[in-house]
C-alpha positions as a Markdown table, in Angstrom:
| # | Residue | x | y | z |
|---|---|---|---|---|
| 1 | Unk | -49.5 | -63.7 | -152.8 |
| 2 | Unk | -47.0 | -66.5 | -153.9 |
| 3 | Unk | -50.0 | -67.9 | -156.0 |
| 4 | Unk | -50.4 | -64.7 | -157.2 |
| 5 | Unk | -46.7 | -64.2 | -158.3 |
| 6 | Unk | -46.6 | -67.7 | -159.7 |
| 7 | Unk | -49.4 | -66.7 | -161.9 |
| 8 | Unk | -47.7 | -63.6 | -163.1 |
| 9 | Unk | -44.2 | -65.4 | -163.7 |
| 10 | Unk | -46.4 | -67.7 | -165.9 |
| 11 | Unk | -47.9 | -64.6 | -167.8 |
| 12 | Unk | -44.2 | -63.1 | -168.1 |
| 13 | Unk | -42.6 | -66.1 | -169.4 |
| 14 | Unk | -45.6 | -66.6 | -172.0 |
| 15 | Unk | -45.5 | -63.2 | -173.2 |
| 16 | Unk | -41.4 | -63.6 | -173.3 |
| 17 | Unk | -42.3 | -66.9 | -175.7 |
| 18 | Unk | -44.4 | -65.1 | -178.2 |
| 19 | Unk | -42.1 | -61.8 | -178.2 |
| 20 | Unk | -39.2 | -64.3 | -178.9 |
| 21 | Unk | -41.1 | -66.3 | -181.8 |
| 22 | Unk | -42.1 | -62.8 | -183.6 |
| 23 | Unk | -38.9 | -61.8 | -183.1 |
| 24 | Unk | -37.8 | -65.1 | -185.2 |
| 25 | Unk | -40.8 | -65.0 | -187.6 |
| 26 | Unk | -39.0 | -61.3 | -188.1 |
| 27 | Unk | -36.0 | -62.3 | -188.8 |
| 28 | Unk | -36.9 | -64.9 | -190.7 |
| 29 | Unk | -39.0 | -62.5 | -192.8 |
| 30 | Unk | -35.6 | -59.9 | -193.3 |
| 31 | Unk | -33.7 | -63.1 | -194.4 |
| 32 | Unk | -36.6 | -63.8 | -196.8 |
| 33 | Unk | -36.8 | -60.5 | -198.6 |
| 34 | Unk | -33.0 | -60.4 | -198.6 |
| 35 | Unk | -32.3 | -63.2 | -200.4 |
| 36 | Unk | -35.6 | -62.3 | -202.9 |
| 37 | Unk | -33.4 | -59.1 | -203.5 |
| 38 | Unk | -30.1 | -61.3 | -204.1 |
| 39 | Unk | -31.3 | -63.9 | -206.0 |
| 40 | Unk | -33.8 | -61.6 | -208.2 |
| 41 | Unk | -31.8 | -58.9 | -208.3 |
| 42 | Unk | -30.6 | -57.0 | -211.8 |
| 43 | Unk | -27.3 | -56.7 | -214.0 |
| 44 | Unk | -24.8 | -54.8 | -212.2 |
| 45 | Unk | -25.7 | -50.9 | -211.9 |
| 46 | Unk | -29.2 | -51.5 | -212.2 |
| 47 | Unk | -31.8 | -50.3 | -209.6 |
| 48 | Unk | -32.7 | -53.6 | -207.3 |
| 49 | Unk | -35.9 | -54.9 | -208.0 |
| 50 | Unk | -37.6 | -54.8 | -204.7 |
| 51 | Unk | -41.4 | -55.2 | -203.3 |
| 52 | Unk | -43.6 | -53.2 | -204.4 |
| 53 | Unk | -45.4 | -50.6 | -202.0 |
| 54 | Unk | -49.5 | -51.3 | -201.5 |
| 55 | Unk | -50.4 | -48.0 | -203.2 |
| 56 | Unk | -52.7 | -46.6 | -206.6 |
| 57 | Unk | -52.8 | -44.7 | -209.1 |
| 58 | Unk | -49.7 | -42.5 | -210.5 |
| 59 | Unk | -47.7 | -43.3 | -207.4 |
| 60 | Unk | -47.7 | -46.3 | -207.6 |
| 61 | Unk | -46.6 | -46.4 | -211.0 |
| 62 | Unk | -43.8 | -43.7 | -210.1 |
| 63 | Unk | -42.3 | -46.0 | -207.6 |
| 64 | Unk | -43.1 | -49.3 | -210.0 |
| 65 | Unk | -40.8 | -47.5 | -212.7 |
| 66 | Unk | -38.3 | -46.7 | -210.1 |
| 67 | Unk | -37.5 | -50.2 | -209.3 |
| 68 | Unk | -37.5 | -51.7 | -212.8 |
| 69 | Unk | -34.1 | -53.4 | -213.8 |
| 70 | Unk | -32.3 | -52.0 | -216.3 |
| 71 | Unk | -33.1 | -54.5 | -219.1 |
| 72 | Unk | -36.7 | -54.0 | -218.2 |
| 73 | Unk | -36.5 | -50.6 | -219.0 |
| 74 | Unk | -35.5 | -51.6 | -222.1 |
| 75 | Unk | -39.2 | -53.2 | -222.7 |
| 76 | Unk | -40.9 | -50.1 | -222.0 |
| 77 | Unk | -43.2 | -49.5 | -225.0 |
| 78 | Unk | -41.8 | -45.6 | -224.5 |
| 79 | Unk | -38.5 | -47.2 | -225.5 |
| 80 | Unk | -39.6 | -49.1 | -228.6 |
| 81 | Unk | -42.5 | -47.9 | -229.9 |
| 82 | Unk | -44.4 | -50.0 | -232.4 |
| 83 | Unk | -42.8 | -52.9 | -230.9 |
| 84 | Unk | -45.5 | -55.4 | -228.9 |
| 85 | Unk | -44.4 | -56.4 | -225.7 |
| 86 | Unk | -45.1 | -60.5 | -224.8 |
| 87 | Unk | -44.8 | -61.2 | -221.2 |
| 88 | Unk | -44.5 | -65.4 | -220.6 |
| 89 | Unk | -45.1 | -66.8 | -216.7 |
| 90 | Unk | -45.0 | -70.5 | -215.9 |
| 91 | Unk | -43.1 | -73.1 | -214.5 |
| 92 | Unk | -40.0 | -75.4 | -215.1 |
| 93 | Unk | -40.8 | -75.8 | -218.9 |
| 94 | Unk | -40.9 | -72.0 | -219.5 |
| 95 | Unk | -37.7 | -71.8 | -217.0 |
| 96 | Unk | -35.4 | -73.9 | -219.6 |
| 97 | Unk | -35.6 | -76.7 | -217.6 |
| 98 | Unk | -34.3 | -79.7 | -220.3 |
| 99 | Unk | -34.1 | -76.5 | -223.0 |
| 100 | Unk | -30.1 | -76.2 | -221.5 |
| 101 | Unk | -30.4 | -73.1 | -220.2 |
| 102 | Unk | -33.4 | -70.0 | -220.4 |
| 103 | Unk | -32.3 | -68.9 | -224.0 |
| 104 | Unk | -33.3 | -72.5 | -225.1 |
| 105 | Unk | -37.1 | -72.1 | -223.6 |
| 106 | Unk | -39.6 | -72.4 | -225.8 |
| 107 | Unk | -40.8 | -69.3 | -224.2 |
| 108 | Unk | -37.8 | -67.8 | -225.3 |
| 109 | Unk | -37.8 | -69.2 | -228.9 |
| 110 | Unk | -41.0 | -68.2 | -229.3 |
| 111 | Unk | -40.4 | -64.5 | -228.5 |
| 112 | Unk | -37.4 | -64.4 | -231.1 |
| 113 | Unk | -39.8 | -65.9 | -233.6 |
| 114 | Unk | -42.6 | -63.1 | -233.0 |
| 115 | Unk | -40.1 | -60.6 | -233.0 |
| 116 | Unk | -41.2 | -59.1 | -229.9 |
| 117 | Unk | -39.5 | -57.8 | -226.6 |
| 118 | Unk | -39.9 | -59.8 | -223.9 |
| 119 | Unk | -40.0 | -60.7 | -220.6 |
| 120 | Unk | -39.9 | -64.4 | -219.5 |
| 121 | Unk | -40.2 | -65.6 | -215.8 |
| 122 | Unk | -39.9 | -69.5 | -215.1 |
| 123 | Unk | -40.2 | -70.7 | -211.4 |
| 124 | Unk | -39.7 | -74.3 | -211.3 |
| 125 | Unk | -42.1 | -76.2 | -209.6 |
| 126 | Unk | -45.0 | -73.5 | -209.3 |
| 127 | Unk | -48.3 | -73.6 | -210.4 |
| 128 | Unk | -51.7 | -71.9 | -209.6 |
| 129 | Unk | -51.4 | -73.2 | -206.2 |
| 130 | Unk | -47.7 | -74.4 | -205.5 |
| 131 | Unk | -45.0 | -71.7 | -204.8 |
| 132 | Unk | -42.3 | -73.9 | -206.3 |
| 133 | Unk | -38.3 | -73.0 | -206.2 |
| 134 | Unk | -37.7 | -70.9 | -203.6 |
| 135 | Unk | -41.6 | -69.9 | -202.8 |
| 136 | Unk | -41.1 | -67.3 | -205.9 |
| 137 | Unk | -44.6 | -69.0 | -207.0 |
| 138 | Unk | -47.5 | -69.1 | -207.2 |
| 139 | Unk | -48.3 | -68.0 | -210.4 |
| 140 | Unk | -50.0 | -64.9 | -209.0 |
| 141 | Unk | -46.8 | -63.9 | -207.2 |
| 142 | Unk | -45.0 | -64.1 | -210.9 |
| 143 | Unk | -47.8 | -62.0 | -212.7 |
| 144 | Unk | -47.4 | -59.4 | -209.5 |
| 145 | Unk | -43.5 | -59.2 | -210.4 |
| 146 | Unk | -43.9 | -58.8 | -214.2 |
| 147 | Unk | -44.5 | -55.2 | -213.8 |
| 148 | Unk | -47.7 | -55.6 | -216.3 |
| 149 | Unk | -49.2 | -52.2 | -215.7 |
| 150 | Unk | -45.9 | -50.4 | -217.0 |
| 151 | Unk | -44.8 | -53.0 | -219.7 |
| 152 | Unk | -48.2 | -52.9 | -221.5 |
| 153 | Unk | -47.6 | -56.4 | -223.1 |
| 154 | Unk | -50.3 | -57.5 | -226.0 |
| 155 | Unk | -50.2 | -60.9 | -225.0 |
| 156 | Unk | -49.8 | -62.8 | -221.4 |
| 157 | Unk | -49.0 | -66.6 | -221.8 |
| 158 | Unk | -49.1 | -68.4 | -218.3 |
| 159 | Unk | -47.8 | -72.0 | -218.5 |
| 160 | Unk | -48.4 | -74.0 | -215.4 |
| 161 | Unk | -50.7 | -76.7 | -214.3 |
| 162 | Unk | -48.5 | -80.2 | -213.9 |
| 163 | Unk | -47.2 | -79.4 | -210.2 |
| 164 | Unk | -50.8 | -78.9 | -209.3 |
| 165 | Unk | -51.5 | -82.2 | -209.6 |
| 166 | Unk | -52.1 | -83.2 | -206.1 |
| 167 | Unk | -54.5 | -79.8 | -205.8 |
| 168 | Unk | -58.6 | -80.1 | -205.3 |
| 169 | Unk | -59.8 | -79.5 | -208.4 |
| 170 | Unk | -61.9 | -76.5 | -206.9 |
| 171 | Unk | -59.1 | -75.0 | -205.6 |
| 172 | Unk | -57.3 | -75.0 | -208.7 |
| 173 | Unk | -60.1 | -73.4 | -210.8 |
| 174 | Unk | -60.2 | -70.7 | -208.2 |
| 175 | Unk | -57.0 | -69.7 | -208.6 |
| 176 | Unk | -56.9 | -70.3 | -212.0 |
| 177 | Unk | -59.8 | -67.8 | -212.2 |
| 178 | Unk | -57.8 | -65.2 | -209.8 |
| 179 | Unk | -54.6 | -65.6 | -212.0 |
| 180 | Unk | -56.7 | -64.3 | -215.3 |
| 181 | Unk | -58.7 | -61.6 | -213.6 |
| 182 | Unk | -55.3 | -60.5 | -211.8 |
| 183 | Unk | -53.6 | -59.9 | -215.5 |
| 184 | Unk | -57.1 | -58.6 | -216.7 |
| 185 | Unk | -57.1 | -55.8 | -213.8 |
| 186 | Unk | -53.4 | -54.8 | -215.0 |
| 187 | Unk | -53.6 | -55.1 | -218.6 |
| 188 | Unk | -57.7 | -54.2 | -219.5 |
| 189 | Unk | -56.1 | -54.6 | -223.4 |
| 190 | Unk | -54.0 | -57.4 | -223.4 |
| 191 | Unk | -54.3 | -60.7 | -225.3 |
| 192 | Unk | -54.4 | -63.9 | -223.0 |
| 193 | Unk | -53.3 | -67.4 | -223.1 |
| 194 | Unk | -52.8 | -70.5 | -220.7 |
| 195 | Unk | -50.7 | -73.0 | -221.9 |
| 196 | Unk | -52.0 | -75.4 | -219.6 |
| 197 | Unk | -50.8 | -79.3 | -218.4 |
| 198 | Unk | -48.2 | -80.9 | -220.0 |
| 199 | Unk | -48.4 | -84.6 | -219.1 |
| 200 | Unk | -45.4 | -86.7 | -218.3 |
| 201 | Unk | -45.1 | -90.7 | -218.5 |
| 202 | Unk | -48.0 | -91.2 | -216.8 |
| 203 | Unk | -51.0 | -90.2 | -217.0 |
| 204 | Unk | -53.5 | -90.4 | -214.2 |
| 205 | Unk | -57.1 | -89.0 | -214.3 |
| 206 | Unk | -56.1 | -85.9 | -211.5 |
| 207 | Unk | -53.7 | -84.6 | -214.3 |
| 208 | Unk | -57.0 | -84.4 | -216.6 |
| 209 | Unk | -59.2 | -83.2 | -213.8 |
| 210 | Unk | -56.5 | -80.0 | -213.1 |
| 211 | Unk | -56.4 | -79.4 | -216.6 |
| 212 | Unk | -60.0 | -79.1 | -217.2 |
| 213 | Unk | -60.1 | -76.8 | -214.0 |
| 214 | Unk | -57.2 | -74.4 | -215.4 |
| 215 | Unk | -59.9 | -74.4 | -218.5 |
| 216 | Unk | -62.4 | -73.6 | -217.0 |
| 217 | Unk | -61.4 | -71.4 | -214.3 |
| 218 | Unk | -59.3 | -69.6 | -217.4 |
| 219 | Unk | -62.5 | -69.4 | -219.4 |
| 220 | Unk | -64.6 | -67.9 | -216.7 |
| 221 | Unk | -62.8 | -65.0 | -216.1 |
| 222 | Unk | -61.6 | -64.2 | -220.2 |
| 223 | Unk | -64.1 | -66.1 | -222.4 |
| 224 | Unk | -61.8 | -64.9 | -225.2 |
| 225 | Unk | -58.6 | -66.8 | -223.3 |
| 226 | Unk | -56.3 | -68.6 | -225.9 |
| 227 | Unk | -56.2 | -72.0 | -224.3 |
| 228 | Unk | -53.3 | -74.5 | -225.5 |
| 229 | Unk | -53.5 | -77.7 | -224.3 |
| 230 | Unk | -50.5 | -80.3 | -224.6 |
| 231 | Unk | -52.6 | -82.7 | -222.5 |
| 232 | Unk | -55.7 | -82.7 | -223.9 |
| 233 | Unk | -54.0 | -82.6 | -227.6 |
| 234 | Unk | -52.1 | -85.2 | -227.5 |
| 235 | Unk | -48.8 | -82.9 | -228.3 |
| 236 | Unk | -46.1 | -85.7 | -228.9 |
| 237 | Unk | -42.5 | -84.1 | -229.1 |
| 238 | Unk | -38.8 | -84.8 | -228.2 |
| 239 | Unk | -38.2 | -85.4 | -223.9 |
| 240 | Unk | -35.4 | -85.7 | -221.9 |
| 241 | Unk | -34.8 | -88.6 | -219.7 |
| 242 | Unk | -37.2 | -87.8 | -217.0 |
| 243 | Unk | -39.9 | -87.9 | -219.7 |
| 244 | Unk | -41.9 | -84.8 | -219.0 |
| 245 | Unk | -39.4 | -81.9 | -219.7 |
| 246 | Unk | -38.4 | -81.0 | -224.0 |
| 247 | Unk | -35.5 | -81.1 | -225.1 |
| 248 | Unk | -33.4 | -78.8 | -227.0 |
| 249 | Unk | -35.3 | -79.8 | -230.0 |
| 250 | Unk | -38.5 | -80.1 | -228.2 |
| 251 | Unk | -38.5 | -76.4 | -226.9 |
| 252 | Unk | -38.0 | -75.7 | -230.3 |
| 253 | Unk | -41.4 | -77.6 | -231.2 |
| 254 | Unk | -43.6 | -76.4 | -228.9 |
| 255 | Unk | -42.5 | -72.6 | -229.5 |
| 256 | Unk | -43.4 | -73.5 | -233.4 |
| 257 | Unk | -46.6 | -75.1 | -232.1 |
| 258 | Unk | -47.7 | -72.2 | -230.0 |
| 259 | Unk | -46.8 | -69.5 | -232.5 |
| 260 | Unk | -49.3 | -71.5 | -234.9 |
| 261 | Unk | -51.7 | -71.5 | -232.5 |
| 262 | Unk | -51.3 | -67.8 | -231.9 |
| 263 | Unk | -51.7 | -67.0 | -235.6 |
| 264 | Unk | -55.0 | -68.4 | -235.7 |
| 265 | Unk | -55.9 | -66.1 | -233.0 |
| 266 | Unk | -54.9 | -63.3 | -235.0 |
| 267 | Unk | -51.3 | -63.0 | -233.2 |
| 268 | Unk | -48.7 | -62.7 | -235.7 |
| 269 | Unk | -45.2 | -61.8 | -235.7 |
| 270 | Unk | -43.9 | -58.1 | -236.2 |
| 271 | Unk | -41.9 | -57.1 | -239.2 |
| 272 | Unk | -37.9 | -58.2 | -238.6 |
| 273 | Unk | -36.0 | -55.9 | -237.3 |
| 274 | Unk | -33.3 | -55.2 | -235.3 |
| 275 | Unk | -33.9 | -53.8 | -231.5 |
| 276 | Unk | -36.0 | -56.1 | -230.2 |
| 277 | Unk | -35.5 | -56.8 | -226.0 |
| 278 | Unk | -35.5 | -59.9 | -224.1 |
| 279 | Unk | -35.0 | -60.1 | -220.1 |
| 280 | Unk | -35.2 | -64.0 | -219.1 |
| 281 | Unk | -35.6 | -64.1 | -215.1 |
| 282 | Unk | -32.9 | -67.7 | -214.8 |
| 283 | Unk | -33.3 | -70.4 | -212.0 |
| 284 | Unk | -30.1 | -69.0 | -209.9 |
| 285 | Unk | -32.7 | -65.9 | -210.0 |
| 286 | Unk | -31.0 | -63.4 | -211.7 |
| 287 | Unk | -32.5 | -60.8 | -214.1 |
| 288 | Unk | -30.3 | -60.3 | -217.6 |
| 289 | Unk | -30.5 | -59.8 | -221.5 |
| 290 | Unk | -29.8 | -63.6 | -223.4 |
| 291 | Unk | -28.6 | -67.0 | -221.7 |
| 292 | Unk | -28.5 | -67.7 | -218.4 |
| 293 | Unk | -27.0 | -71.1 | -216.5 |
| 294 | Unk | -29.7 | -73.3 | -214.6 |
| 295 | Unk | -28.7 | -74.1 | -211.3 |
| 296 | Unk | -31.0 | -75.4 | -210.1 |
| 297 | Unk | -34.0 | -78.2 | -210.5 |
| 298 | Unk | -37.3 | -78.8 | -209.3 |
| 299 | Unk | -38.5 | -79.4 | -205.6 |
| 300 | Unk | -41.7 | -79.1 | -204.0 |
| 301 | Unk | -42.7 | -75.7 | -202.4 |
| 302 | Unk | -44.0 | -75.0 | -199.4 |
| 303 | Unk | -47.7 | -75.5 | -198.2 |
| 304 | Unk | -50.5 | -72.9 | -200.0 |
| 305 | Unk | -51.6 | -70.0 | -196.9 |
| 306 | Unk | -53.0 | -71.2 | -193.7 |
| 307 | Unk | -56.5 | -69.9 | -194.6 |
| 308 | Unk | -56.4 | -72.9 | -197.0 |
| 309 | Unk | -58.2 | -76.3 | -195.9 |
| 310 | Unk | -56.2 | -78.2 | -198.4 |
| 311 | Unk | -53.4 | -80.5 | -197.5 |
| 312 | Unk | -50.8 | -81.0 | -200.4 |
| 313 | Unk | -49.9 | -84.4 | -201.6 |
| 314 | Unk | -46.5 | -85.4 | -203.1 |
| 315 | Unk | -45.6 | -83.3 | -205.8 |
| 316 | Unk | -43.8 | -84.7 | -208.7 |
| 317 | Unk | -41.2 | -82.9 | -211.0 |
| 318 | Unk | -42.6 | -79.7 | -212.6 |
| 319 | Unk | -44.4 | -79.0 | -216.1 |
């Protein structure tokens, strides 16, 4: 009997471990989707921006459109007709990072010369694989909150590939692939385009062997992906100190670079008028028409999901 109790006080206090850990993973999981609902949250009097619920069809669109920000509702092709929609996902570059703020970004630039509305989402430090500032990454996880489906954008642009450094090649060419066919299942229409590594002082042979997997991964799921690559160009324009992210004046160049690039794809800017939208998502996380402050830098995110075999290596300041 007494081994028998001791036995069953053994059971009892393991079960009382694991209920206390969920219990922490749950709260832990609350503070997580609160502050993603703080620090991505909208203008004042606009509907939070919250997860989406795993449905299809019309539903899910119903409840999509319900928790759109109010300057995203301004993108809504209902809103503007005639007017094309660019959508813009990457990393630290796209985020403003050296630009000043977001309204310096080339992504931003770029927009403003198409004449577009737009929506622009930086997350410093993510890439195909790394989650980046505040795990808001992977790139997936920023196609998945760019509301594709409802926005109807004719062109995607997903900038990313420097924090991925570190990544199996493999690996990165599999999510690469994912990333495309992800904004292919949303947007069946849409134009795409990966603006792939941009290469900082040095130059090591894994930045080339990422690149080439972002290509290729890009190219087997869209043969007809626009593919822009600084690395494998040579592009050559003005750096802050750290030596990888623009400046003011370099933003400037690469949104001139990529808008060439664009027109020989048959991309070409819409008559000027007035009424075009822009919603920038900033680094502090908040949703808003025009400039917003960055408050933040890069740091290296968390590790990829368990089911992953890869271990990541140091990650250096984001592309």
């Amino acid at each position: 009997m007494a081994c028998g109790s001791a036995r069953n006080l053994a059971v009892a206090r393991r079960g009382f471990r694991r209920l206390r850990a969920a219990a922490a993973c749950g709260c832990l999981i609350v503070l997580l989707v609160t502050s993603a609902e703080a620090t991505v949250g909208p203008s004042p009097g606009a509907p939070a921006l919250r997860p989406l619920p795993q449905t299809t069809g019309l539903g899910q669109e119903k409840r999509q459109a319900a928790s759109l920000t109010g300057c995203e509702q301004r993108l809504l092709p209902a809103r503007r007709p005639g007017v094309p929609v660019l959508v813009v996902v990457g990393a630290s570059i796209t985020a403003g990072v050296g630009a000043g703020d977001p309204a310096g970004s080339w992504a931003v630039r770029l927009a403003r010369q198409l004449h577009w509305n737009a929506f622009v989402y930086g997350v410093p430090g993510a890439g195909y694989v790394h989650p980046g500032l505040d795990s808001k990454g992977p790139v997936a996880a920023e196609i998945a909150r760019a509301h594709l489906r409802l926005l109807q954008p004719a062109l995607v642009i997903v900038q990313a590939g420097h924090d991925d450094m570190s990544v199996p090649p493999d690996l990165e060419r599999l999510r690469a692939e994912q990333a495309v066919a992800q904004i292919k299942a949303e947007v069946p229409r849409a134009r795409i385009a990966l603006l792939t590594v941009f290469p900082g002082r040095s130059r090591p042979p894994a930045l080339y062997r990422i690149d080439q997997a972002i290509v290729a991964g890009g190219k087997a799921a869209d043969p007809q992906v626009i593919i822009m690559d600084p690395l494998d160009s040579g592009w050559r324009f003005p750096h802050e100190r750290d030596g990888l992210h623009p400046s003011p004046r370099g933003s400037a160049w690469i949104a001139g670079t990529v808008a060439e690039i664009l027109r020989q794809h048959g991309v070409v800017p819409a008559p000027a008028r007035r009424g075009a939208a822009l919603c920038t998502l900033s680094l502090s996380g908040a949703i808003r028409s025009g400039a917003a402050p960055v408050k933040a830098l890069n740091r290296p995110g968390p590790r990829p999901a368990p089911d992953s075999p890869w271990e990541p290596g140091p990650v250096s300041t984001d592309g």
